[in-house]
NULORO-53234 format. One line per 2 residues: for each residue x, y, z of C-alpha. Coordinates in steps of 0.05 Angstrom, whole numbers, m for minus. Layout:
N
X:Y:Z ~ ... $
END
This chain:
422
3737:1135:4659 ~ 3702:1094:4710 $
3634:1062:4677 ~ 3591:1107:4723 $
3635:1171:4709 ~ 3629:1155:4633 $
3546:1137:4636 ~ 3539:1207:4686 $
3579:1248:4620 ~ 3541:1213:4561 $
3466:1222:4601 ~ 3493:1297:4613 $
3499:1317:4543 ~ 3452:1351:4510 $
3433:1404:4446 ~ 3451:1476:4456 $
3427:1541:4436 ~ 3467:1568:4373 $
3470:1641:4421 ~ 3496:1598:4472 $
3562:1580:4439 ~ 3618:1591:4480 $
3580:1607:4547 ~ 3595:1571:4608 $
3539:1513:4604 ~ 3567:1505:4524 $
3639:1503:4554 ~ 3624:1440:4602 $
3589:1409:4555 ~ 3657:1416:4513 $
3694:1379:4569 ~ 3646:1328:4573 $
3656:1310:4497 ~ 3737:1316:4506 $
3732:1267:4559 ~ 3694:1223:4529 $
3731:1226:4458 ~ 3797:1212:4502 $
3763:1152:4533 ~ 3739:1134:4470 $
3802:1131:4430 ~ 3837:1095:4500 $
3786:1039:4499 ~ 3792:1032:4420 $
3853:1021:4431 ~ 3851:960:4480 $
3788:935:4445 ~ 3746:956:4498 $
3695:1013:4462 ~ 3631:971:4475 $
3610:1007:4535 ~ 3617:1081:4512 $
3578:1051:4443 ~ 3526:1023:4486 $
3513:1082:4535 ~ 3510:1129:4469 $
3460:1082:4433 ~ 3419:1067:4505 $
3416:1148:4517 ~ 3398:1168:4445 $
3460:1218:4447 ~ 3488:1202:4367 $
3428:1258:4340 ~ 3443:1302:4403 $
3529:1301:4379 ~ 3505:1308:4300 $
3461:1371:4322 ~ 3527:1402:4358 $
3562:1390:4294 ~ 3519:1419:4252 $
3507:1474:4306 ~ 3584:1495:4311 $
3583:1494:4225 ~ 3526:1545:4222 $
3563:1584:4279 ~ 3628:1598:4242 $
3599:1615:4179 ~ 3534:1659:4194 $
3563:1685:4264 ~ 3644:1686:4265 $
3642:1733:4210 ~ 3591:1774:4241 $
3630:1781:4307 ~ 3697:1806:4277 $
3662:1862:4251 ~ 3638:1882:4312 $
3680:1943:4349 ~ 3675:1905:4417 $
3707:1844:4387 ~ 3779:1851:4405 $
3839:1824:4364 ~ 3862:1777:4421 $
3789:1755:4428 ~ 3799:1719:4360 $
3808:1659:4407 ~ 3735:1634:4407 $
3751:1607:4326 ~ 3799:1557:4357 $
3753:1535:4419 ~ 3697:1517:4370 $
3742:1486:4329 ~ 3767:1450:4375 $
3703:1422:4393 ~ 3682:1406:4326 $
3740:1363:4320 ~ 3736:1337:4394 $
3665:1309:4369 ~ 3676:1283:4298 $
3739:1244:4332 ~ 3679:1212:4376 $
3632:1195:4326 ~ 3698:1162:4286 $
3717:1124:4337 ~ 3640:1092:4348 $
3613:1098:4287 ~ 3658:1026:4267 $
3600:995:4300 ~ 3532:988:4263 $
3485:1000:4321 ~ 3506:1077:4322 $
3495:1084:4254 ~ 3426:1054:4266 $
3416:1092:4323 ~ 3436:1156:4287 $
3360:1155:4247 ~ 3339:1216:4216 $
3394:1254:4239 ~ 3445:1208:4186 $
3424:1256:4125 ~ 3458:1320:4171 $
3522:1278:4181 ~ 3521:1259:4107 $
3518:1328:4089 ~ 3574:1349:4131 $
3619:1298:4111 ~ 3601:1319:4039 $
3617:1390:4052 ~ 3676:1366:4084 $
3700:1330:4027 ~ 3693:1382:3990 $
3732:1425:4021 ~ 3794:1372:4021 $
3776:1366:3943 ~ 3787:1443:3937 $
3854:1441:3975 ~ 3881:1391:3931 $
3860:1442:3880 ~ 3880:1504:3903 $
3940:1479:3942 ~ 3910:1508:4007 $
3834:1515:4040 ~ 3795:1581:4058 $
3817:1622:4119 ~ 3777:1625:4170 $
3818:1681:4221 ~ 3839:1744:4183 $
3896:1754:4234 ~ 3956:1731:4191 $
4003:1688:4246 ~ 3931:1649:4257 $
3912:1625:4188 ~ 3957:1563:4187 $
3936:1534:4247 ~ 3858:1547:4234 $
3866:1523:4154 ~ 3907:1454:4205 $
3856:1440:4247 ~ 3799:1441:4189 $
3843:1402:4141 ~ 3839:1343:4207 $
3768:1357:4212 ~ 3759:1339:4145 $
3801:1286:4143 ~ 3760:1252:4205 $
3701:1264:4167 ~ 3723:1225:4107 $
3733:1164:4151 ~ 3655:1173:4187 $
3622:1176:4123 ~ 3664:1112:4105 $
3635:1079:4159 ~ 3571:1099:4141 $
3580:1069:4071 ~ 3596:999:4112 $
3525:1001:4129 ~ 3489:1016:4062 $
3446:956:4063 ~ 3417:984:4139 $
3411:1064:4113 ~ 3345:1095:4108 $
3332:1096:4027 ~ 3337:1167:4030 $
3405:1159:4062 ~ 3423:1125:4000 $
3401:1164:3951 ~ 3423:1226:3988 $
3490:1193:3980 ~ 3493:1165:3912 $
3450:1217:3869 ~ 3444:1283:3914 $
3516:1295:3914 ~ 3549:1244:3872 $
3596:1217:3924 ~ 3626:1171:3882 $
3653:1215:3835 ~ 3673:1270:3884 $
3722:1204:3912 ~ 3750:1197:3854 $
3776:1270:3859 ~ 3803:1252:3919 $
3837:1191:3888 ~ 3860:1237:3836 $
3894:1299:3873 ~ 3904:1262:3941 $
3904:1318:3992 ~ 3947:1282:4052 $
4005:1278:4000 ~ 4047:1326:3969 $
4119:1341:3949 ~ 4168:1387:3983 $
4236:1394:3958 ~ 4231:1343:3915 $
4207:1294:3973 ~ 4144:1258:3979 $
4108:1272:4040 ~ 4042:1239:4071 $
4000:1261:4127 ~ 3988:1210:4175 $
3967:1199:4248 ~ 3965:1278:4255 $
4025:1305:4223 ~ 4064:1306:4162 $
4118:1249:4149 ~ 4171:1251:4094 $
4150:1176:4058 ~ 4220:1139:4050 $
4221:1119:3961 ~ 4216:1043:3975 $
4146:1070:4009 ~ 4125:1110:3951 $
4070:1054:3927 ~ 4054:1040:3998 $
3978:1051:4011 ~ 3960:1091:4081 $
3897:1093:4118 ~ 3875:1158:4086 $
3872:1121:4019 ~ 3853:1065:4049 $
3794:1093:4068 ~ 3774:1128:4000 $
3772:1061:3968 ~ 3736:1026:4018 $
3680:1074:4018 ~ 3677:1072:3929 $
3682:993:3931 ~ 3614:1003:3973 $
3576:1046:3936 ~ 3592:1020:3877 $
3595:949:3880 ~ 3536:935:3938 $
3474:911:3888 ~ 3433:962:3928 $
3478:1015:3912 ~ 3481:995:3828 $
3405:1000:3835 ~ 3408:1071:3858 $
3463:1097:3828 ~ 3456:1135:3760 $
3512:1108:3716 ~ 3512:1174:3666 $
3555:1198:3613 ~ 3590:1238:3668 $
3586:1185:3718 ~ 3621:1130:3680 $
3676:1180:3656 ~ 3694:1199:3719 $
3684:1130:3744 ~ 3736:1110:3689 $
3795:1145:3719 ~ 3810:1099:3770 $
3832:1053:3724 ~ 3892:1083:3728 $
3912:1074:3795 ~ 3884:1002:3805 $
3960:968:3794 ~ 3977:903:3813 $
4014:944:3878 ~ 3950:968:3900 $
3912:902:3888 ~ 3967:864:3928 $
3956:911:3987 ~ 3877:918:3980 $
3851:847:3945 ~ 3777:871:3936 $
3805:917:3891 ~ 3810:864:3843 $
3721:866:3841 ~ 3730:938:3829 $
3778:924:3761 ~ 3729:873:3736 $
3668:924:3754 ~ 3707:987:3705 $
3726:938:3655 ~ 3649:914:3649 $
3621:992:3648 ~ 3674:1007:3602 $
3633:966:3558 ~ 3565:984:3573 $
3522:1046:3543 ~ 3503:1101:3603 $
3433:1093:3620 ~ 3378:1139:3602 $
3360:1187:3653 ~ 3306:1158:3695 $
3235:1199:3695 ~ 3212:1167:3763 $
3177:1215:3810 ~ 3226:1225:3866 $
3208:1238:3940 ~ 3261:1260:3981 $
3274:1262:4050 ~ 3314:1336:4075 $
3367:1338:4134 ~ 3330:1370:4198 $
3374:1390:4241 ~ 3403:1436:4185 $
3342:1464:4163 ~ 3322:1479:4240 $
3380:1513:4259 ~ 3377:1562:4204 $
3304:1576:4198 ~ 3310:1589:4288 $
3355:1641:4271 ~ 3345:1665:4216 $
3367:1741:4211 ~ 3383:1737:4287 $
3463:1733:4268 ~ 3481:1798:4290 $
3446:1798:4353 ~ 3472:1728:4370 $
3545:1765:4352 ~ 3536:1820:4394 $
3508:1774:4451 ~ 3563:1727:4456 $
3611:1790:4450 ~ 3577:1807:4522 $
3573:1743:4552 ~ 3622:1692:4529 $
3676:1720:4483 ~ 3702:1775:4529 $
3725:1740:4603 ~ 3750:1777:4658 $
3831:1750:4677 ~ 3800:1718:4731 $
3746:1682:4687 ~ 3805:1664:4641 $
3838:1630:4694 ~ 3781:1595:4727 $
3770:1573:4653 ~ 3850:1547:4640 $
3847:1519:4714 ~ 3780:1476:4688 $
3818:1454:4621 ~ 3883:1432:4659 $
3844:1371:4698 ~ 3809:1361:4630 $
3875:1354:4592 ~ 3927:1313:4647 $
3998:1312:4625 ~ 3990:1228:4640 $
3925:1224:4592 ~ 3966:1261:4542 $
4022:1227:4537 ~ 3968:1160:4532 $
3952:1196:4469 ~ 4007:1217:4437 $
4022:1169:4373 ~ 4114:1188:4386 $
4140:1174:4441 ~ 4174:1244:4475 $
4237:1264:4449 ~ 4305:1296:4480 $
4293:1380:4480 ~ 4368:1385:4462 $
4406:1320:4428 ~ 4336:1291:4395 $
4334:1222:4426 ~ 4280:1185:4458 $
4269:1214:4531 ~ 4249:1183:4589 $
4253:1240:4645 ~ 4218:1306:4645 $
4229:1375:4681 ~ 4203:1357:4756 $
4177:1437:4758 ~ 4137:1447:4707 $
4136:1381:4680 ~ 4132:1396:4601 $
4209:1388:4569 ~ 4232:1327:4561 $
4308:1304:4568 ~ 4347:1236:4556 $
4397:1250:4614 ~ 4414:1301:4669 $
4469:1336:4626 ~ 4424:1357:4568 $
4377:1380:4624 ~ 4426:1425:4650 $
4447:1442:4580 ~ 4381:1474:4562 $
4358:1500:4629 ~ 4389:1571:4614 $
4339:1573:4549 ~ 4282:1541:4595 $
4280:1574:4650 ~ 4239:1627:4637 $
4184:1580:4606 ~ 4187:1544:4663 $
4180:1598:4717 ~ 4112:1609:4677 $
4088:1548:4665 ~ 4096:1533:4751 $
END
């Protein structure tokens, strides 16, 4: 984006109604955060994110994209379940779950892509304890997958489970690495940011669960697979010990709150604590040191509380600070969840053919085919032989082909895609 197109899209956003989900001002607000995510993640890329961090810290917009986030939470579990019940929801109106879902992901892919930088967290102020609690929520839903072997459906319709249960397992998964971040900057946190942290909800020992089960890796057919950079890779043996970001990350964000001195202040080393703390002794081999050497503070820092007696509980008076934006939400609309339903039923989840095509026609110059492709972590690959491609169907301009024959090859099968997609 040019810098005045990107400043015009961050001063434009702004909180929205929970009723308002899905309506037409809710909807451009959703392309304004897509764009700006994709220019985010194109200027991380080259380096170049300073401007984007400094027009979100300059415009105060960090609280504003925390309050949609919480927002679209609330929505799809006090409203979603409300509006399938409804007679005038119909089955192929089941689309809304995957627009807000998309949206939640659009922004927590924003906030992971700036968060990196301290002055967002800073900027973030009260509004940090709402994005700790939804990155704990969301942690514990990737702790519960790990257990159960899948997550909670959202969409009753069978052939749309997987794709919802996807697209909240990524969520998730982009929320592990934001409250990472977060944990770079313990020393700047609010003290109730802290303690929210370390003795609310115990995220220390809910990452060593995640250590434990590892939810981006699993075996299949006697393969080890690992999810990485949005999809599911079968890990070659020699690779088996090989660390990825995901666990990179896990690690990163213990060796913070547990080794910081503020941190070992606040942090109540129980019974419980230090016995769940003890499992990751385990996996702290001379493999993982060689790949992660602070790792090596982390060994000496078991070893020494394997020694030591768990502290008495502490007595102190606590004061503690409660997420807002949360509490807000809720308390605004309170008991209002099946008018809100039967509202949006009206006005945003049932478009006329000609509103759903003024609606695709809007999302087409969001999403380019060029931008896209910027994106896209694999380079495209042959429709019919599998190779890397390097020219495209001229008509509808979405199959790729490594030469002219395969082209002609496959046209029989693509035609009629094609015809539709022009």
């Amino acid at each position: 984006l040019p810098p005045a197109e990107a400043e015009a899209l961050v001063r434009a956003l702004q909180g929205t109604e929970l009723r308002d989900t899905g309506g037409q001002g809710w909807l451009r607000q959703h392309e304004y955060v897509e764009k700006l995510n994709m220019h985010g993640i194109l200027s991380a890329s080259v380096g170049q994110e300073q401007l984007l961090t400094e027009l979100l810290v300059t415009y105060a917009k960090i609280p504003v994209l925390i309050g949609e986030l919480i927002s679209v939470e609330i929505w799809k579990h006090k409203v979603f379940p409300v509006l399938c019940r409804l007679e005038d929801f119909k089955p192929r109106s089941t689309f809304p779950i995957y627009v807000v879902l998309h949206h939640e992901a659009s922004i927590i892919n924003l906030l992971e892509t700036v968060f990196f930088h301290k002055e967002i967290c800073e900027s973030a102020e009260d509004s940090i304890l709402d994005l700790i609690d939804y990155c704990h929520r969301k942690l514990i839903l990737l702790a519960a997958r790990s257990a159960n072997g899948q997550t909670a459906a959202l969409v009753p319709p069978q052939e749309l489970q997987k794709q919802a249960e996807t697209m909240e397992f990524e969520i998730s998964l982009k929320a592990l690495s934001v409250l990472r971040f977060i944990t770079d900057q313990v020393e700047s946190l609010p003290l109730s940011a802290l303690t929210r942290m370390l003795n609310t909800h115990n995220l220390p020992c809910l990452l060593v669960e995640l250590v434990e089960h590892c939810p981006w890796s699993c075996w299949e057919a006697g393969k080890l697979k690992k999810f990485e950079n949005g999809s599911w890779h079968v890990v070659p043996p020699e690779d088996h010990v090989k660390m990825t970001k995901l666990d990179g990350q896990v690690w990163l964000a213990l060796l913070n709150l547990l080794l910081s001195p503020e941190c070992q202040r606040k942090y109540r080393f129980d019974g419980f604590a230090k016995s769940q703390l003890l499992k990751l002794r385990v996996f702290l081999t001379d493999v993982l040191i060689d790949q992660l050497p602070n790792l090596l503070e982390m060994q000496r820092f078991l070893s020494h509380l394997a020694m030591t007696e768990p502290a008495p509980p502490k007595k102190d008076l606590v004061l503690e600070q409660v997420p807002v934006v949360w509490d807000h939400i809720l308390k605004k609309n309170s008991g209002k969840w099946e008018a809100i339903a039967k509202h949006q039923v009206k006005h945003a989840f049932s478009p006329t053919e000609e509103e759903l095509k003024l609606q695709a026609h809007r999302w087409a110059q969001t999403y380019s085919l060029d931008m896209m492709e910027a994106l896209a972590p694999d380079k495209p690959r042959c429709r019919v032989c599998g190779v890397e491609a390097a020219k495209r169907c001229s008509r509808c301009r979405n199959e790729w082909y490594c030469t002219r024959a395969c082209q002609v090859q496959h046209w029989q099968k693509h035609k009629p895609a094609c015809n539709l997609m022009a």
